[in-house]
C-alpha positions in Angstrom: 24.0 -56.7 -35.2 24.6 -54.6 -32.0 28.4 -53.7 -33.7 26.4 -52.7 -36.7 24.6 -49.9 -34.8 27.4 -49.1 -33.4 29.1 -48.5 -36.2 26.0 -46.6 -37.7 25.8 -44.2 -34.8 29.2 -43.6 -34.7 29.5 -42.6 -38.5 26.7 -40.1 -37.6 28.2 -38.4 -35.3 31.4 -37.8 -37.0 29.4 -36.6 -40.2 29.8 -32.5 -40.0 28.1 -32.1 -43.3 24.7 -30.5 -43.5 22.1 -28.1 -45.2 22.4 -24.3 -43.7 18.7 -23.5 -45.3 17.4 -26.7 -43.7 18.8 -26.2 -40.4 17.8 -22.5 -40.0 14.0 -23.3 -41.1 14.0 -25.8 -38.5 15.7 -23.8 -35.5 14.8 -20.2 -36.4 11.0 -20.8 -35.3 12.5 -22.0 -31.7 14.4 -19.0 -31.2 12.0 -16.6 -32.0 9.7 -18.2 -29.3 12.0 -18.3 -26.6 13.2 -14.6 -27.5 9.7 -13.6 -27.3 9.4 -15.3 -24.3 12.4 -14.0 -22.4 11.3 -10.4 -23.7 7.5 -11.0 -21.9 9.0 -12.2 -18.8 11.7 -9.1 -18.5 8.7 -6.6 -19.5 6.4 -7.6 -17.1 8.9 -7.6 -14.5 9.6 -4.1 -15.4 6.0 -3.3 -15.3 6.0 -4.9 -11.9 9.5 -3.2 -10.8 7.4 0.5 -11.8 3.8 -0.3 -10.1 5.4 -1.3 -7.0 7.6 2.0 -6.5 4.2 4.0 -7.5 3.1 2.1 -4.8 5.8 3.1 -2.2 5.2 6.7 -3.1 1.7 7.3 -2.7 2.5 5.1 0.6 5.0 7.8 1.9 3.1 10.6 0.9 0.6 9.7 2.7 2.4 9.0 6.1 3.4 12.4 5.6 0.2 14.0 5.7 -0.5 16.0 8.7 -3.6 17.5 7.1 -7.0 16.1 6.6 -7.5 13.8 3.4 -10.6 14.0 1.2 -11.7 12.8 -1.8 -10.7 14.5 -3.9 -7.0 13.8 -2.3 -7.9 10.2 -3.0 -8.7 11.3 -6.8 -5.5 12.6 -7.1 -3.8 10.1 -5.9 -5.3 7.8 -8.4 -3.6 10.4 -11.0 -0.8 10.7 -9.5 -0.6 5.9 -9.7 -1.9 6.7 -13.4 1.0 8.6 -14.4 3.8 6.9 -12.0 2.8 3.5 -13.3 3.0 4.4 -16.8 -0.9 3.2 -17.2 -1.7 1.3 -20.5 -5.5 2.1 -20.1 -7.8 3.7 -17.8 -7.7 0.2 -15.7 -5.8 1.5 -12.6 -7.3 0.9 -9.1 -6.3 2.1 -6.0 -7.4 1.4 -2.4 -6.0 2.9 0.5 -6.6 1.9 4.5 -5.9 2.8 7.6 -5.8 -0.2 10.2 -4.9 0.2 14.0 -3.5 -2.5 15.9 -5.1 -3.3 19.1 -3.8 -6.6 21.6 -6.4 -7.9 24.2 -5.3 -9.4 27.6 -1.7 -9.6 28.4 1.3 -12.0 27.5 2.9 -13.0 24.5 -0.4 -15.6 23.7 -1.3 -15.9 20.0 -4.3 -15.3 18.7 -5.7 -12.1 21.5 -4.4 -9.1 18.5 -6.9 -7.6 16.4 -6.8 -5.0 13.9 -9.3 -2.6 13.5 -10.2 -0.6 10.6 -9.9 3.0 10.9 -11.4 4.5 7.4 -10.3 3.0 3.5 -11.3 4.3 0.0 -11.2 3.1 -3.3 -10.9 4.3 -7.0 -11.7 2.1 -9.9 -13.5 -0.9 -9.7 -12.3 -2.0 -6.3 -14.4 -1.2 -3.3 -13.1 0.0 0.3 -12.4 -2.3 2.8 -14.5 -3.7 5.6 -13.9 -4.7 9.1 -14.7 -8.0 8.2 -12.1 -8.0 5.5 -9.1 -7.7 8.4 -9.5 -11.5 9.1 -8.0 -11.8 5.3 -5.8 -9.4 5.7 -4.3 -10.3 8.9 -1.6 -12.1 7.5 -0.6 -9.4 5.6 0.0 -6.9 8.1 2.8 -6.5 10.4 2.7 -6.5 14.7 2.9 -2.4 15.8 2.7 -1.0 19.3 -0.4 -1.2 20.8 -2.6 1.6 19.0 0.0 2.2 16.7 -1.7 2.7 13.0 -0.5 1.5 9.7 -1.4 2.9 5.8 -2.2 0.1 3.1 -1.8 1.3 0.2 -2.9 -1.5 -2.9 -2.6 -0.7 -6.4 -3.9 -3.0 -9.6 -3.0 -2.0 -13.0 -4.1 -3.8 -16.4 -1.0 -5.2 -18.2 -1.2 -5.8 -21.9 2.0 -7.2 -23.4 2.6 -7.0 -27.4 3.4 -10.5 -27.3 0.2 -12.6 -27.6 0.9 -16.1 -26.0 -0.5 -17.8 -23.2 -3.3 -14.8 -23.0 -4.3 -11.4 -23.8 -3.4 -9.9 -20.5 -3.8 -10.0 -16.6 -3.7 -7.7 -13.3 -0.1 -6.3 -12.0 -1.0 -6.0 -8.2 0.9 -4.4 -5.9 0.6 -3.7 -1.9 2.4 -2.0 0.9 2.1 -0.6 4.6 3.6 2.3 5.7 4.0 4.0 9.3 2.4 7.3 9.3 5.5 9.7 9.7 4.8 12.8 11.4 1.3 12.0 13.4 -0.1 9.1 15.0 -3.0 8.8 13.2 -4.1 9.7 9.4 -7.5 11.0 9.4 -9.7 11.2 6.6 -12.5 13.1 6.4 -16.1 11.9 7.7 -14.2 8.5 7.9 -15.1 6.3 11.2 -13.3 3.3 12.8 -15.9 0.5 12.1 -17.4 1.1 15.3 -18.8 4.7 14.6 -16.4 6.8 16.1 -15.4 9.4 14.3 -11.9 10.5 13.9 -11.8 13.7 15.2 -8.4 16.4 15.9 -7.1 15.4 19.3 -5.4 17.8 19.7 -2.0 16.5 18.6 -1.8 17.1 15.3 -5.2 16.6 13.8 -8.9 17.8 14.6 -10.6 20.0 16.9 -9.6 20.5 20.9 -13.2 19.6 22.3 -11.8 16.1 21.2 -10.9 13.1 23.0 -7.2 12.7 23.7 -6.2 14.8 27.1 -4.7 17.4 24.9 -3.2 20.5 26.6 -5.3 24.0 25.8 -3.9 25.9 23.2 -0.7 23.9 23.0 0.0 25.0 19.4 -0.6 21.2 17.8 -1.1 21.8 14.3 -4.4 22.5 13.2 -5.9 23.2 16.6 -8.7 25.6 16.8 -8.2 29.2 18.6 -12.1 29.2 18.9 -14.1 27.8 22.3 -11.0 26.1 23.0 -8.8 29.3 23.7 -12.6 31.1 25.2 -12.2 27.7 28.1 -8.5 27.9 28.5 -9.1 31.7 29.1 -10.4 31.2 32.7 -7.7 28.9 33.9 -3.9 29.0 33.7 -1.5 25.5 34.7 1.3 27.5 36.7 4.2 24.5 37.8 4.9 24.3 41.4 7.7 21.8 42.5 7.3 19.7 39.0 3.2 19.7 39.7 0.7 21.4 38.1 -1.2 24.1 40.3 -4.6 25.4 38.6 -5.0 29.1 39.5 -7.8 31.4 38.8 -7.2 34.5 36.6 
């Protein structure tokens, strides 16, 4: 019996003939799948590949900024992502945030960092962040200097592929953080820090001079103001003497 299916199975396999039309009726539906499947996977990588560097550019724009944002820079930003990322629909969101990173106490101990949320905005169906939404995003974010800030910049885009399979679409999401470049801060405009402080020029870069920040008078920092700031400095002059500063009356 056993030598009989031997036999059986071996005749089998040395049998080459077949039926071309039979074979391709039965395969052909298999390979169109797994094409189809292949071709969903590389597009929605591609998708992803494109929101992600639309991502990285409205982040570097950004840490370019030495000028107030507003919202209608926000608007255009959300343009600007609609356009970049090759948008299917008019499902594009975009939320941008500022976080500072603060440590308390001293040593290398986990667990005394905190961020704090400086201003964030959102376009589309997203909503700006929220103090209490740093505990989430702690993870996320890297460890700066002490008061050093960081740019989130998060981007959700509708994908709808041609090929209908498992579902008719889902969310591309893409996030980033990005150093500010050229100014330690990125201030936005009637914006806060989550503890009602308001972002104001200190003098460095950003804001008025009557602002907090030690700032030298009229020390040219962009954006400084030549009005009761220069009318102040007018009265008083800082004259070096032996590498010390010597106030002297004009």
């Amino acid at each position: 019996m056993t030598a009989r299916i031997q036999k059986s199975v071996s005749r089998f396999l040395r049998d080459t003939k077949g039926d071309a039309s039979l074979e391709a009726i039965i395969i052909l539906p298999a390979l169109i799948v797994i094409f189809a499947i292949s071709w969903l996977y590389f597009d929605v990588m591609r998708q992803q590949a494109i929101n992600q560097k639309a991502n990285y550019t409205i982040g570097d724009i950004i840490s370019r900024e030495t000028e107030i944002l507003d919202d209608e820079y926000i608007d255009s930003a959300r343009d600007l992502l609609f356009h970049l990322a090759q948008a299917q629909g008019d499902d594009v969101d975009l939320r941008i945030s500022v976080v500072q990173y603060n440590k308390q106490g001293t040593g290398l101990s986990i667990g005394n960092e905190t961020y704090d949320l400086v201003w964030s905005a959102a376009r589309g169906d997203w909503s700006a962040l929220t103090q209490g939404d740093m505990t989430t995003y702690r993870p996320l974010l890297p460890i700066l200097a002490v008061g050093d800030q960081t740019i989130i910049v998060e981007t959700r885009d509708w994908y709808q592929p041609l090929v209908h399979l498992a579902n008719d679409g889902f969310d591309i999401s893409t996030y980033s953080f990005t150093r500010p470049r050229f100014a330690s801060q990125v201030i936005f405009e009637g914006a806060n820090d989550g503890s009602g402080k308001t972002w104001q020029n200190n003098g460095w870069g950003n804001g008025d001079q009557d602002a907090p920040g030690g700032s030298l008078c009229n020390n040219n920092a962009e954006n400084a103001d030549e009005g009761d700031a220069s009318t102040e400095c007018a009265s008083t002059t800082t004259k070096p003497t032996n590498g010390k500063g010597k106030k002297k009356n004009t």
